[in-house]
C-alpha positions as CSV (number, residue, x, y, z in Angstrom):
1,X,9.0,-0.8,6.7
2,X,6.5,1.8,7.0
3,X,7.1,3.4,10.8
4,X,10.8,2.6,11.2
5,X,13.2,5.3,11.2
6,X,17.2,5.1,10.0
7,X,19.7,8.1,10.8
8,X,23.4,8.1,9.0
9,X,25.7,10.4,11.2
10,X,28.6,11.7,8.9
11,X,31.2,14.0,10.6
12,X,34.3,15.7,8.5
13,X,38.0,15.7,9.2
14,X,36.6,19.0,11.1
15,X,34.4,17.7,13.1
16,X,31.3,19.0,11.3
17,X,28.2,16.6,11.5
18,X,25.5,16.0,8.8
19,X,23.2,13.9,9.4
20,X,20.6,11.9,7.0
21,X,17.1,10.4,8.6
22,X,14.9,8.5,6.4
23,X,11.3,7.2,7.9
24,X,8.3,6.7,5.8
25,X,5.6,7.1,8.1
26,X,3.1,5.8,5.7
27,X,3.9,3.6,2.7
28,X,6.0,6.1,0.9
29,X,8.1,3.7,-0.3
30,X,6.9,2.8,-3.7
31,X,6.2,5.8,-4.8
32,X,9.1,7.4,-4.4
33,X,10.8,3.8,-5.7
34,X,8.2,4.8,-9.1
35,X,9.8,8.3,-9.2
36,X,12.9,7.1,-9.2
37,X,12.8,4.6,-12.2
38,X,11.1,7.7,-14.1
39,X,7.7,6.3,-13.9
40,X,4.6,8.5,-13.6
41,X,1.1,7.1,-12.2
42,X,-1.3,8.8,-10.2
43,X,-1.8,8.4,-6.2
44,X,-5.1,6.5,-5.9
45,X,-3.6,4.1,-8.2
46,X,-1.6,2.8,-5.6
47,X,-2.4,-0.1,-3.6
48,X,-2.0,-0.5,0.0
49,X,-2.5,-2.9,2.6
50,X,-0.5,-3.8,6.0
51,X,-1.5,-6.3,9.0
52,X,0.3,-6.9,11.9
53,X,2.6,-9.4,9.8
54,X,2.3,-8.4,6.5
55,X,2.5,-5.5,4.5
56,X,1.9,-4.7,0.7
57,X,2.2,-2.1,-1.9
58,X,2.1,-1.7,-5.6
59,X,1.5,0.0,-8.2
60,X,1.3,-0.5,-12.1
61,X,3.7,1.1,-14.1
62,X,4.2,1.2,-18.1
63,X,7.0,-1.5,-18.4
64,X,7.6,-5.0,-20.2
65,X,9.3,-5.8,-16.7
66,X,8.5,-8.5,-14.7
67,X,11.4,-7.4,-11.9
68,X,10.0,-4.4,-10.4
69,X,8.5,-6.1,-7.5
70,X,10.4,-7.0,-4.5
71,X,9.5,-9.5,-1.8
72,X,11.0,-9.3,1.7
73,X,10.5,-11.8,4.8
74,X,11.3,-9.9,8.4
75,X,12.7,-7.0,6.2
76,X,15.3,-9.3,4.5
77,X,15.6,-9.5,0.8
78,X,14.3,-12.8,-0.9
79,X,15.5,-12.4,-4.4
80,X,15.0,-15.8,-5.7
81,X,12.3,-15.8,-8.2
82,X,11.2,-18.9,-6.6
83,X,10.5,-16.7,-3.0
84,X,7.7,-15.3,-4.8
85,X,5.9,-17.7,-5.5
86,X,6.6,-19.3,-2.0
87,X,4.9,-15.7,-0.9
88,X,2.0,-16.5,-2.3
89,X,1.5,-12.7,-3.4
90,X,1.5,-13.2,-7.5
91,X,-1.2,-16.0,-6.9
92,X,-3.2,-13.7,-4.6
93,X,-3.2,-11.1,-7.7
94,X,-3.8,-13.6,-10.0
95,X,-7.0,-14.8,-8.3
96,X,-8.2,-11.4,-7.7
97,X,-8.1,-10.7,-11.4
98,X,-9.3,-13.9,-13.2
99,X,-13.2,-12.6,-12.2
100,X,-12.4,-9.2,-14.1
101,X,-11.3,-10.3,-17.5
102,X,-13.3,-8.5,-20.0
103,X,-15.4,-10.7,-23.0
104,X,-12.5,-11.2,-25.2
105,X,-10.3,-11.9,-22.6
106,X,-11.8,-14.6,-21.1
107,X,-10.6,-17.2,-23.5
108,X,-6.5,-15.9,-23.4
109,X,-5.2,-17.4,-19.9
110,X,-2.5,-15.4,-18.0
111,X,-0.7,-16.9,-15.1
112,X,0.1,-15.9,-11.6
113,X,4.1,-15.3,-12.9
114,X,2.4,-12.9,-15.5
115,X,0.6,-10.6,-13.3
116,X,3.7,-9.2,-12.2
117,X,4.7,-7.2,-15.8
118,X,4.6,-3.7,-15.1
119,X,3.7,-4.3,-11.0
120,X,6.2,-2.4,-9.2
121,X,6.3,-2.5,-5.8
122,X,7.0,-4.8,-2.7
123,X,5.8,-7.4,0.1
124,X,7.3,-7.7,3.5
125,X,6.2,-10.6,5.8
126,X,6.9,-11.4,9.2
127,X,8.0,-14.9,10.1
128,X,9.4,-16.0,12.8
129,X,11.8,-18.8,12.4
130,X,12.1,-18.7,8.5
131,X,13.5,-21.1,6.8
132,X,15.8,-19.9,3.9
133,X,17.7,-22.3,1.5
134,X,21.1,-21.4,-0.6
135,X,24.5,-20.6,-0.1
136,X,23.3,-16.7,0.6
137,X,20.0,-18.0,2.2
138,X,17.9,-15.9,-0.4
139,X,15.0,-18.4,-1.1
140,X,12.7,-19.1,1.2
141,X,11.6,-22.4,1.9
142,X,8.5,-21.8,4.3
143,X,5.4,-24.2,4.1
144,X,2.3,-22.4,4.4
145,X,3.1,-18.7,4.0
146,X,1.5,-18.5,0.4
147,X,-1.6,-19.6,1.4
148,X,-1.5,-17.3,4.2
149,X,-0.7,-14.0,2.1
150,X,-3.6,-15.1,0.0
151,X,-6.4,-15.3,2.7
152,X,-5.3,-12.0,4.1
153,X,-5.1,-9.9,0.9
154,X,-8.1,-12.0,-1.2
155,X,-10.6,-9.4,0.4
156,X,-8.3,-5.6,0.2
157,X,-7.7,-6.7,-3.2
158,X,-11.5,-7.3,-4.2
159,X,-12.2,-3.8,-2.6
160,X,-9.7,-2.3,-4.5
161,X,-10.6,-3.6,-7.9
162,X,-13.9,-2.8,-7.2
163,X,-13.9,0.9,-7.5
164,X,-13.5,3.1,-10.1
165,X,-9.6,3.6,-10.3
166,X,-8.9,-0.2,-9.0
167,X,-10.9,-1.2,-12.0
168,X,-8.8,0.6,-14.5
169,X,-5.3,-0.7,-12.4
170,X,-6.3,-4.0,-12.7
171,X,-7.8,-3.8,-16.9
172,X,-3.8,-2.6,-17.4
173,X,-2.1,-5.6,-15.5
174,X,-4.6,-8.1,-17.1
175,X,-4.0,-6.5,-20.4
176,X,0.2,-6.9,-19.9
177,X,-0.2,-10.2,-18.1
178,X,-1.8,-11.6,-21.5
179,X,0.6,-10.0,-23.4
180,X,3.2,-11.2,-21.4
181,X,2.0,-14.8,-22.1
């Protein structure tokens, strides 16, 4: 959560304090999340976008992993694969790239679960009221919120793709979501 500061107090048996304070001010988050996996990519590979209830960063990394990407709702983990899809981000992705398949592409179909190989990185929606399901309430059950992710990111996404080092971001996770078919 871009803008939110956390501070860890720690004092010893002598009473000396250290203190820890993390804040990303911008969306440091998944690059330093990249660095630590041992990934390398370069900064204006990284896509951004936050509204006032949703915000969304990734970038594409050289992995056979479909996991790297984490979706939130309020700022709680929703690790159910099921979640998201219910977020509606992988079909937002998915729609954004179908138009940018090259000539021998066009005839090998990907799926919105397949954009996600290699796309590390996160989603955090706000909802008031969500409705989870399971024992540790991890899936959410929302009506509504995938179509909603996908309205507000269809046109940051276009943008994004449309220049120079978008293009080239989104010829890598086309190329691993076909493979990953």
């Amino acid at each position: 959560n871009p803008g939110v500061t956390t501070t860890l107090l720690v004092i010893d048996e002598q009473g000396n304090p250290r203190q820890q304070t993390w804040c990303y001010e911008t969306d440091d988050y998944v690059p330093e999340l990249a660095e630590s996996y041992g990934y390398t990519y370069e900064d204006d590979h990284v896509f951004s976008f936050a509204s006032e209830d949703l915000q969304v960063s990734f970038v594409n990394v050289e992995s056979g992993s479909s996991d790297l990407f984490d979706a939130y709702v309020s700022g709680r983990p929703t690790p159910h694969p099921q979640s998201k899809q219910v977020l509606g981000f992988p079909k937002a992705l998915h729609t954004a790239l179908l138009p940018l398949r090259g000539k021998r592409q066009e005839d090998k179909p990907f799926t919105p679960a397949s954009v996600l190989r290699g796309v590390l990185g996160y989603m955090n929606i706000d909802i008031r009221g969500a409705r989870f399901a399971g024992q540790n309430k991890e899936r959410l059950v929302q009506q509504g919120v995938a179509a909603s992710v996908q309205e507000q990111l269809a046109e940051p996404l276009a943008v994004f793709f449309a220049s120079n080092t978008g293009a080239e971001v989104a010829r890598k996770i086309i190329a691993n979501a076909i493979a990953q078919e």
